[in-house]
C-alpha positions as CSV (number, residue, x, y, z in Angstrom):
1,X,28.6,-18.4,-37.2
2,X,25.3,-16.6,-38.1
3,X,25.2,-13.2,-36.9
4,X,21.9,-13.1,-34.7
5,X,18.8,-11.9,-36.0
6,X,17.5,-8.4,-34.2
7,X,16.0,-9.4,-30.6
8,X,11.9,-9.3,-30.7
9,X,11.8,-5.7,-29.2
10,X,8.6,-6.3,-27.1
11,X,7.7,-10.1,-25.7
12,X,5.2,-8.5,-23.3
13,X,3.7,-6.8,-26.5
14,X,3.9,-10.1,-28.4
15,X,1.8,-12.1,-25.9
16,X,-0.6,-9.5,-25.0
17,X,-1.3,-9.3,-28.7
18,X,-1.3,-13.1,-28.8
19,X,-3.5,-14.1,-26.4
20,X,-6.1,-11.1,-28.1
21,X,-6.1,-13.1,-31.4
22,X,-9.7,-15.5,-32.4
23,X,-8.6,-18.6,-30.7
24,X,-8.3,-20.5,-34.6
25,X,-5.4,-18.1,-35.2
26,X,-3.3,-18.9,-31.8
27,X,-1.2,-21.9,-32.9
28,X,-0.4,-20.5,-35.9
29,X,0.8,-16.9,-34.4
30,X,2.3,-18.3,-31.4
31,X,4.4,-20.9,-33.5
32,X,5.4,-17.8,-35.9
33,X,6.3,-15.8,-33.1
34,X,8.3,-18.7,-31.5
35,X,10.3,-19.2,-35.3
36,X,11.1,-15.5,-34.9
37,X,12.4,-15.8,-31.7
38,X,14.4,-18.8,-32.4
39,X,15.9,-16.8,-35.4
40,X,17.0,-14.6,-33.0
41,X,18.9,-16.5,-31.0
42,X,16.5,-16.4,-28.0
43,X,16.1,-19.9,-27.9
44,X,14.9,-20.4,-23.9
45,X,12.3,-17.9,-25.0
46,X,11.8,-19.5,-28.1
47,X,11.2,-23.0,-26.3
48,X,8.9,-21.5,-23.7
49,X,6.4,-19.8,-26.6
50,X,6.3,-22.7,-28.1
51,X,5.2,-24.5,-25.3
52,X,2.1,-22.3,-24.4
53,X,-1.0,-23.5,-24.4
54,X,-3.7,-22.7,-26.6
55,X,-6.6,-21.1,-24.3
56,X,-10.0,-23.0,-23.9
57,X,-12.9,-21.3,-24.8
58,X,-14.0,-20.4,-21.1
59,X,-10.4,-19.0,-20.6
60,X,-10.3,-17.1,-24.0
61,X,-13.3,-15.5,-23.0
62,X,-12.5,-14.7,-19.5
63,X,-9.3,-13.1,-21.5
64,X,-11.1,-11.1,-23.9
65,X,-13.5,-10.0,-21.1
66,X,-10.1,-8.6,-19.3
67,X,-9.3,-6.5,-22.3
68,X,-13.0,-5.0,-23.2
69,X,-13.8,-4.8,-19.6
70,X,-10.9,-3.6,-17.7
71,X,-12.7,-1.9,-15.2
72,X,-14.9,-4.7,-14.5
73,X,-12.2,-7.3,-14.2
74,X,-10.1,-4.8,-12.1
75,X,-12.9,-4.2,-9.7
76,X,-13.5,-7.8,-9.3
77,X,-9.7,-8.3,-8.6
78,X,-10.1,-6.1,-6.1
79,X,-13.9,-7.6,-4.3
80,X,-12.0,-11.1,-4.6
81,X,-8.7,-9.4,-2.5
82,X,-11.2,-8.0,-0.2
83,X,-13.2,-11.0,0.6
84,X,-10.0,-13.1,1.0
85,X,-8.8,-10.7,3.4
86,X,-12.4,-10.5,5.6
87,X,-12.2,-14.3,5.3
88,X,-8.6,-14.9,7.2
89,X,-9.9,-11.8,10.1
90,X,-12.8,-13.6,10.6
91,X,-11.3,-16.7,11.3
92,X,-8.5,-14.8,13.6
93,X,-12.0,-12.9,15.1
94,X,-11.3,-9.6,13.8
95,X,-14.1,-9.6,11.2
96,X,-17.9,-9.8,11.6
97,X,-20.6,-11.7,9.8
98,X,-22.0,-8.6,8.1
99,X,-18.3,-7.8,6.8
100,X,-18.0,-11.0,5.1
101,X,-21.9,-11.0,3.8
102,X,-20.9,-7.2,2.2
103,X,-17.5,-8.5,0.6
104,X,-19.2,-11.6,-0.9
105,X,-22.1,-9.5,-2.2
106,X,-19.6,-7.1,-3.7
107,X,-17.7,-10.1,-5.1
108,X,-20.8,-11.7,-6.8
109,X,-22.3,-8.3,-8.0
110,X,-19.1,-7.7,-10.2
111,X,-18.9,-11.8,-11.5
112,X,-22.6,-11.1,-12.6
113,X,-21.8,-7.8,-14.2
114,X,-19.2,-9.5,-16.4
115,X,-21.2,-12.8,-17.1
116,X,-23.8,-10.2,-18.5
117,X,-21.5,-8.6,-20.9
118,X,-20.5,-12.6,-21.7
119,X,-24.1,-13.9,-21.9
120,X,-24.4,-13.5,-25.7
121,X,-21.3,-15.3,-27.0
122,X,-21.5,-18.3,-24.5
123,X,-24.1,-21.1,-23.6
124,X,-25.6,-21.4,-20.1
125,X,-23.3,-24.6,-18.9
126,X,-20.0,-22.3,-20.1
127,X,-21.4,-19.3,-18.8
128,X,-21.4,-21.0,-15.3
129,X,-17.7,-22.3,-15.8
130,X,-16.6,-18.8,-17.0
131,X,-18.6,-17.9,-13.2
132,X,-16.5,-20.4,-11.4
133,X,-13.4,-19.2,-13.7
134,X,-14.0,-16.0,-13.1
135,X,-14.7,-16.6,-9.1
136,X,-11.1,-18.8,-8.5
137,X,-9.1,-16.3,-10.5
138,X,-10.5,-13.3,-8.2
139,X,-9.2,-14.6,-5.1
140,X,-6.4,-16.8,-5.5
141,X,-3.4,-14.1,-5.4
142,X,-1.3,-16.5,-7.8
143,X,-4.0,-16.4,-10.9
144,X,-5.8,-12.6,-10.8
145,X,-2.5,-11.1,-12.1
146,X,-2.9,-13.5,-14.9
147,X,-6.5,-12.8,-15.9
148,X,-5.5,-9.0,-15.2
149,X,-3.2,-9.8,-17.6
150,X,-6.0,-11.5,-20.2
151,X,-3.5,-14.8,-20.8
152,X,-5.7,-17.3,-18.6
153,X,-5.1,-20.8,-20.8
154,X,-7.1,-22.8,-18.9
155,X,-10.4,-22.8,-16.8
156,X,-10.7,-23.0,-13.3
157,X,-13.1,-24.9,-10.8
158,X,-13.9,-22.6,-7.3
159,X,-14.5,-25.5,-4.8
160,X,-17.4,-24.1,-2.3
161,X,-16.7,-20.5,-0.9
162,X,-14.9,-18.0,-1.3
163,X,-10.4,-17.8,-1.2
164,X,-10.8,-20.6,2.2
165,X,-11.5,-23.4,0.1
166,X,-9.5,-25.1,-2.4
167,X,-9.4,-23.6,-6.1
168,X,-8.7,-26.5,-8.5
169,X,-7.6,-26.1,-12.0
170,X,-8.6,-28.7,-14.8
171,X,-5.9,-31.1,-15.8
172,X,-3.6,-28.6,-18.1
173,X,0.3,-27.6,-17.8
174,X,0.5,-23.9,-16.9
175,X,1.7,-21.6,-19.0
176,X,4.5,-19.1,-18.5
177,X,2.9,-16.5,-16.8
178,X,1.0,-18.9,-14.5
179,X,4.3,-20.2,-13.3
180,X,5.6,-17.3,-12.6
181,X,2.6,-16.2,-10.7
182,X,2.7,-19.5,-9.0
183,X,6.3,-18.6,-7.7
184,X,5.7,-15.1,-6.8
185,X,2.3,-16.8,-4.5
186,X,4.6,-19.2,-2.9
187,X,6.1,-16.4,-2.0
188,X,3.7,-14.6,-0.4
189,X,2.4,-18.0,1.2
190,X,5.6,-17.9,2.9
191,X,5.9,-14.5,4.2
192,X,2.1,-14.8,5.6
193,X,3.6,-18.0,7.2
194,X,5.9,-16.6,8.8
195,X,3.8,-13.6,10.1
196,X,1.4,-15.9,11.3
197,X,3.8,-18.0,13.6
198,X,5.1,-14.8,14.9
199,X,1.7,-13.4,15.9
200,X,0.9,-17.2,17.4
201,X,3.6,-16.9,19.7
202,X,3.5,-13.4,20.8
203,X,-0.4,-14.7,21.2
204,X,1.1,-17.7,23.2
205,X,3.2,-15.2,25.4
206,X,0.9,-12.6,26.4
207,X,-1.7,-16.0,27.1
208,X,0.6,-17.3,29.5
209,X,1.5,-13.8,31.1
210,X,-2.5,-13.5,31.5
211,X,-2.7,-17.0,33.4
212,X,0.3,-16.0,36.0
213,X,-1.5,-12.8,36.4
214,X,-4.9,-14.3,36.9
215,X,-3.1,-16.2,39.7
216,X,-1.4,-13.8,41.2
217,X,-4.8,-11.7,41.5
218,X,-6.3,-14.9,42.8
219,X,-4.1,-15.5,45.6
220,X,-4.3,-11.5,46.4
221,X,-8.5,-12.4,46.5
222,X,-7.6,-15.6,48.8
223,X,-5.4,-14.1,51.6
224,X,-8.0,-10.7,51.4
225,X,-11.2,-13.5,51.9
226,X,-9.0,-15.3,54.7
227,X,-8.6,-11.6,56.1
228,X,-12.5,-11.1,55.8
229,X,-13.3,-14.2,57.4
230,X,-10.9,-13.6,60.6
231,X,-12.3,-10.3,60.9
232,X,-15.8,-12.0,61.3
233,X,-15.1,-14.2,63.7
234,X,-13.5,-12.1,65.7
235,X,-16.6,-9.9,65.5
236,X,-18.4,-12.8,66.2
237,X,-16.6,-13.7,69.3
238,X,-16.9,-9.8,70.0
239,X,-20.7,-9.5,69.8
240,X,-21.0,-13.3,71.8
241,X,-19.0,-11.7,74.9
C-alpha cells in the first residue's frame, strides 16, 4: 500500500483562501485542492470539496464584502441579532414599537453602508439581491456565521420583514459550511423550543393561580357587600322605629 501523502495542514486556511479567489479561478482551485486531498488519503474531505459549489455572483460579492469590510459585515451581524431578538419580545410584549423601529433602522443603516461600498462592481437589479442577501444572512442565526465566514455559495431571498418571516434560499445544494450551520441552528431552534414551552407553562400556572385568587378576593367582596347590606337594613329598620 501507498504510504499517505502529508495531511493538508490547514482546510480552514484552504477554503478561506478559496472562496477569496475571482470566481473564473474557483473550479479549478477547488478541484486541485480536492486532488490534493484525495492524495492524502482524506478522501471524506476530498469528496466533500469537491462537491462545493461555485459561488454566484451576488454571493461572491456578499463574500468579498466580508473580507474588505469586516467591520461592516460584523456590525450588521450584530443589528440583524438585535432586531431578531426585539422581534420575538415584542411578540411576547416585552418590547416596544420604538425598539423595533431603532433595531430595523440600525439594521438598514449598515445593509446601505455595504451596498455603497458594492455599488461600483454591481448593477442595480444585483445590488438589490446582494440587499436581500445581505438582509436573510443577518438574521437567520444558521447563515450569518457563514457570510462572517465570506463562503456564502448561493443568494438568498428575505421574504417581507425582518428574522419573523421566512428567509428562502434559491434552488441550490448547500455547501459544507451551510450544513453545518444548518445543524448547529436546529440546534438552537430546539433549545429556544424548549425554553419557550417552559415559560408557557409556568405562564399557564401563575394564570390559573391568578383566577383562584381573583375568586377567592371575590367571594371575600360578596360576604363583606352581604355584611354592608344587613347593616343597612338594620339601620333602616333602626331609623323607621
Amino acid at each position: 500500500m501507498a504510504k499517505p501523502l502529508a495531511a493538508v495542514p490547514d482546510l480552514d486556511h484552504e477554503l478561506d483562501a478559496l472562496y477569496a479567489l475571482p470566481l473564473d479561478e474557483f473550479t479549478k482551485a477547488r478541484n486541485d485542492l480536492a486532488a490534493r486531498l484525495k492524495k492524502a488519503h482524506q478522501t471524506e474531505a476530498a469528496d466533500q470539496v469537491r462537491a462545493l459549489k461555485k459561488p454566484t455572483v451576488v454571493a461572491w460579492t456578499a463574500n468579498r464584502l466580508a473580507r474588505s469590510h469586516p467591520d461592516l459585515v460584523h456590525e450588521l451581524l450584530e443589528a440583524g441579532a438585535r432586531l431578531r431578538d426585539v422581534q420575538q419580545r415584542s411578540l411576547a410584549g416585552k418590547a416596544n414599537a420604538a425598539e423595533v423601529s431603532e433595531a430595523a433602522g440600525r439594521e438598514r443603516e449598515t445593509v446601505r453602508e455595504l451596498i455603497a461600498a458594492a455599488r461600483t462592481e454591481l448593477s442595480a437589479p444585483m445590488l438589490d439581491r446582494l440587499t436581500q442577501t445581505l438582509r436573510a444572512a443577518a438574521v437567520d442565526p444558521g447563515v450569518a456565521p457563514v457570510l462572517a465566514a465570506g463562503r456564502l455559495t448561493e443568494e438568498l431571498r428575505a421574504v417581507g420583514f425582518g428574522p419573523l418571516e421566512a428567509v428562502t434560499p434559491k434552488q441550490r445544494g448547500p455547501s459544507m459550511d451551510e450544513r453545518r450551520a444548518e445543524r448547529e441552528r436546529l440546534t438552537e431552534l430546539r433549545a429556544e423550543a424548549r425554553r419557550l414551552a417552559a415559560e408557557a407553562k409556568e405562564a399557564l400556572r401563575a394564570a390559573h393561580e391568578a383566577e383562584r385568587e381573583a375568586e377567592r378576593l371575590r367571594g371575600a367582596a360578596e360576604e363583606k357587600q352581604a355584611e354592608a347590606d344587613r347593616a343597612a337594613t338594620k339601620l333602616a329598620d333602626a331609623e323607621g322605629r
